[in-house]
C-alpha positions as CSV (number, residue, x, y, z in Angstrom):
1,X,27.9,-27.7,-24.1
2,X,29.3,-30.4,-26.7
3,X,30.1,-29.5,-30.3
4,X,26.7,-31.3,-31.3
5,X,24.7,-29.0,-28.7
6,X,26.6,-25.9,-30.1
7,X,25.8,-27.3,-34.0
8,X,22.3,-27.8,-33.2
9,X,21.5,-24.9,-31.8
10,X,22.9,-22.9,-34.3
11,X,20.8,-24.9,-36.7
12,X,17.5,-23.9,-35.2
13,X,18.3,-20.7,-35.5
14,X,18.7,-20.5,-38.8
15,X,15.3,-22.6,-38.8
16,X,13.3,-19.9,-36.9
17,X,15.3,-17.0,-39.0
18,X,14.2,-18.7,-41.8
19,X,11.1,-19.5,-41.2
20,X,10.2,-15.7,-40.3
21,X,11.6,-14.6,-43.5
22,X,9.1,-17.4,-45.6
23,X,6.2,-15.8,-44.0
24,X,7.0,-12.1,-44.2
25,X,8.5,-12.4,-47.7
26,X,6.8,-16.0,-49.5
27,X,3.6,-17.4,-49.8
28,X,4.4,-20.4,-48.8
29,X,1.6,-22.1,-46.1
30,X,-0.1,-19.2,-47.0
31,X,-3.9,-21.8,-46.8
32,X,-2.4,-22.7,-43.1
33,X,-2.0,-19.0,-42.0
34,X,-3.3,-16.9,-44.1
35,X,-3.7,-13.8,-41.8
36,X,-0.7,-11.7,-39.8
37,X,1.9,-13.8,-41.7
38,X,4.0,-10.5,-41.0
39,X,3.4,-10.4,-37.1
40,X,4.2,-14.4,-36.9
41,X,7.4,-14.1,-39.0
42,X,8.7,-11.0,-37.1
43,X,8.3,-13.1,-34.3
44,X,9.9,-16.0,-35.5
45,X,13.1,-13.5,-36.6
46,X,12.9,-11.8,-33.3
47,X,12.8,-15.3,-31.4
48,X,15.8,-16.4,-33.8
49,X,18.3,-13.6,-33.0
50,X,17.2,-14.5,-29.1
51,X,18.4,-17.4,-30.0
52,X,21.3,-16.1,-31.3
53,X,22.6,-14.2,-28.5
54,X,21.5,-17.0,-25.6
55,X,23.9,-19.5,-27.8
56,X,27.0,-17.2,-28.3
57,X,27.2,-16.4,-25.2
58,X,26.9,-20.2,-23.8
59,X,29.7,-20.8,-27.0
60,X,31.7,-18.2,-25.2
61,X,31.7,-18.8,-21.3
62,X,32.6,-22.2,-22.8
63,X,35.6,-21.3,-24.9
64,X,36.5,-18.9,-21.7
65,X,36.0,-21.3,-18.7
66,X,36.7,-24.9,-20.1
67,X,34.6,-27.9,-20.5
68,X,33.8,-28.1,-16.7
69,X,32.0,-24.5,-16.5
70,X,28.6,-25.8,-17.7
71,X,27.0,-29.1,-16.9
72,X,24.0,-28.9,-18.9
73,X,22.8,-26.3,-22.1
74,X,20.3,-24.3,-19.8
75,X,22.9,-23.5,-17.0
């Protein structure tokens, strides 16, 4: 995984952590979805810190194994 992989990835996460917290907490699209805002954002947080751990741990057998351990983000 290059450092632009590893950056982007992090990036969405904070996207779908983010996003869970506008619906639970804001009303912001509240005309798009106005009902279980609270069930979708919980999933978008719990989604996010899947996220999370999937990426560390890539970040990690990197750091551990060298460049040639992975050939691709989904390995």
């Amino acid at each position: 995984m290059n450092k632009l992989l590893q950056y982007f990835s992090l990036a969405m996460v904070f996207l779908y952590m983010g996003i869970g917290v506008l619906f639970i907490f804001s009303s912001v699209l509240m005309n798009l979805v106005p009902e279980n805002r609270t069930l979708l954002g919980a999933v978008f947080i719990v989604y996010g810190l899947f996220r999370t751990i999937i990426t560390l741990r890539k970040i990690k057998k990197l750091k551990r194994e060298g460049p040639k351990a992975t050939n691709s983000f989904l390995n």
